[in-house]
N, C-alpha and C positions, 0 to 999 in steps of 0.2 A: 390815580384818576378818579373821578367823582362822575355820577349821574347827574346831567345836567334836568333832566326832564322827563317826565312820565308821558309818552306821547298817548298813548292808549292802551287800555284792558278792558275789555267788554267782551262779550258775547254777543254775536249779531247775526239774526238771522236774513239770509241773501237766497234770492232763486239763482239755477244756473238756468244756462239755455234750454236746457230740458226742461224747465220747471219744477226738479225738483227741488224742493227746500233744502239746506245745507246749514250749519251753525259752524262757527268760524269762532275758533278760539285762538286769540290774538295777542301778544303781548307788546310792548314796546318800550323801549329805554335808550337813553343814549349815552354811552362813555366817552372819556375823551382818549385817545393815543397818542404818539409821539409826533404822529403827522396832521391831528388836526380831532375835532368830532367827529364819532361811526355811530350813524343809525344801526341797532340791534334788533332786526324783527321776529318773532318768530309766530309762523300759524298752523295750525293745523284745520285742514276740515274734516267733518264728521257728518257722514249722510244723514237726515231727519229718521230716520229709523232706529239707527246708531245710538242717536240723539235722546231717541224714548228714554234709552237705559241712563241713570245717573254714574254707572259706573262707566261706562262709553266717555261720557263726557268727562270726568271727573282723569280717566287714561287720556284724554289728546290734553287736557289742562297738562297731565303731569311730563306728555312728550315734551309738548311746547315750553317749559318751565324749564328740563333736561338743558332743552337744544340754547335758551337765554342763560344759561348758565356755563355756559360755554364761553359766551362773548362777554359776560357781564360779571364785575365784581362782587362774591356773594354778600360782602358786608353793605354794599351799596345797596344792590334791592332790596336787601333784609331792609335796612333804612327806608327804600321805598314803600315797601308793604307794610309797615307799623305809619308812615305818614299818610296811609292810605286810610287809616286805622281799620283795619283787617288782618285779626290776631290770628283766624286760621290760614291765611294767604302768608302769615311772616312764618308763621309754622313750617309749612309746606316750602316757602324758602331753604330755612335751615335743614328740615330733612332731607333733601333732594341736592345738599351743598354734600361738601368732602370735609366740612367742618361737623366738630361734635357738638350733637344739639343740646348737651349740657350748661354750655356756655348760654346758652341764650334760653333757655327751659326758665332757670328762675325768673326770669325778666318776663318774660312770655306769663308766667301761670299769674306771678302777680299782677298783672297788668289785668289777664283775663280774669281773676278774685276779684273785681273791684266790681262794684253793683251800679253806682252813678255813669254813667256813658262821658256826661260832663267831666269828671273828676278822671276817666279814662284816658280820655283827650287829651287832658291837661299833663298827666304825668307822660305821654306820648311827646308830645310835642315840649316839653320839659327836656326829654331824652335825649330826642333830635334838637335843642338848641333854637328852637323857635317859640323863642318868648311872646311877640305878638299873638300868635294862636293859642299857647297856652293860657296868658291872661284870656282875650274871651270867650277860651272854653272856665277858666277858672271863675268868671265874672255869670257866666251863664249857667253855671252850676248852682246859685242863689244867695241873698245876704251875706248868709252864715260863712261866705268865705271870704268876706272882704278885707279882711282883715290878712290873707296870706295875697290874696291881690294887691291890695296895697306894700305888701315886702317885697313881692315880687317884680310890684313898679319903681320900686324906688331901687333894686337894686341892680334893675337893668335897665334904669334911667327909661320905663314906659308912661311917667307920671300924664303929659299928653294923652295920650292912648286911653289912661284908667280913664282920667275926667272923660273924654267923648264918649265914653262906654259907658259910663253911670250919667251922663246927661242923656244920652241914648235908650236907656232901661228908663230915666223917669219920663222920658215923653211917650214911651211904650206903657207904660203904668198909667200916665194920666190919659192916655186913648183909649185902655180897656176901662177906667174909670165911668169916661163918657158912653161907651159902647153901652155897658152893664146901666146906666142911667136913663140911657133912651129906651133903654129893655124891657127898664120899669115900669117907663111910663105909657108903654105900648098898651 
C-alpha cells in the first residue's frame, strides 16, 4: 500500500467555547487497504498553557506521530517527511518506527551535511523518483549545475522541462536587469 496524499500537518491554533486557546497537533495521510482508501488522522490537543512549554508540545507531536504509526506504513511517511523536506520530521519518523534507525541515519546525516537547501531538494526528490522537482531544485541551485541538469534531462527524457526552466530563469534575469536599470536611473 502506498500514501496517496499528505492531507495535512500543521499546527493551528483554535478557541473552544470557553475561549480558551488550544493548539491542535494534527497529522494526516491516507493508505490504501484491501477494501478501498482509509483516511488516517491523528490529533492531539494541548491546552495554551501546555502549549508555552516546547516540550508539551513537542509530547502530543510525539503522541500523535505514536498513534499515525499505527495505521500508516513507516516506509511511506518516512517518504512523506523527506518529500516534505523536513529532515527532523523523517527523523522522528524512523525513531518512533520498530525499524532500526541505522538504516536510514546514513541517508538522513548526508542529506542534512549538505549546505545548499537547492542541492538538498534535489538529492531528496532524486531519492523519491521525482525527477520533475529535482531538476528545478537542480536548476535553481545556479549555472554551475547545468551541466548535471542537462544529464539529468536527457536521461529521464525532461529535455521540455529543462528548455521552459532556462527560458524561465532568462526572462527572470532580464526583469531583474530592468528593475536594477530603472534603479539607476532613479
Amino acid at each position: 500500500c502506498a500514501i496517496r496524499d499528505v492531507k495535512e500537518a500543521a499546527v493551528k491554533r483554535s478557541s473552544s467555547s470557553n475561549s480558551s486557546n488550544t493548539i491542535a497537533a494534527a497529522g494526516a495521510a491516507a493508505s490504501c487497504s484491501s477494501s478501498g482508501a482509509v483516511a488516517v488522522t491523528a490529533a492531539v490537543t494541548v491546552t495554551a498553557e501546555e502549549a508555552a512549554s516546547p516540550a508539551e508540545l513537542s509530547a502530543a507531536a510525539d503522541a500523535a506521530l505514536k498513534y499515525l504509526l499505527l495505521y500508516v506504513d513507516v516506509d511511506q511517511l518516512y517518504k512523506v517527511a523527506l518529500g516534505l523536506y523536513d529532515l527532523s520530521l523523517a527523523f522522528m519518523v524512523i525513531s518512533h518506527s520498530q525499524k532500526d534507525p541505522g538504516e536510514y541515519l546514513a541517508e538522513l546525516t548526508s542529506l542534512g551535511s549538505q549546505p545548499n537547501e537547492q542541492l538538498r531538494r534535489h538529492a531528496i526528490d532524486m531519492s523519491l523518483g521525482r525527477y520533475d522537482k529535482a531538476l528545478d531544485n537542480l536548476m535553481a541551485a545556479g549555472p554551475s549545475h547545468f551541466d548535471a541538469a542537462l544529464e539529468l534531462a536527457k536521461d529521464k527524457g525532461l529535455l521540455r522541462s529543462l528548455v521552459a526552466l532556462t527560458q524561465q530563469q532568462h526572462r527572470q534575469q532580464q526583469q531583474q536587469l530592468a528593475n536594477n536599470k530603472d534603479a539607476a536611473n532613479i
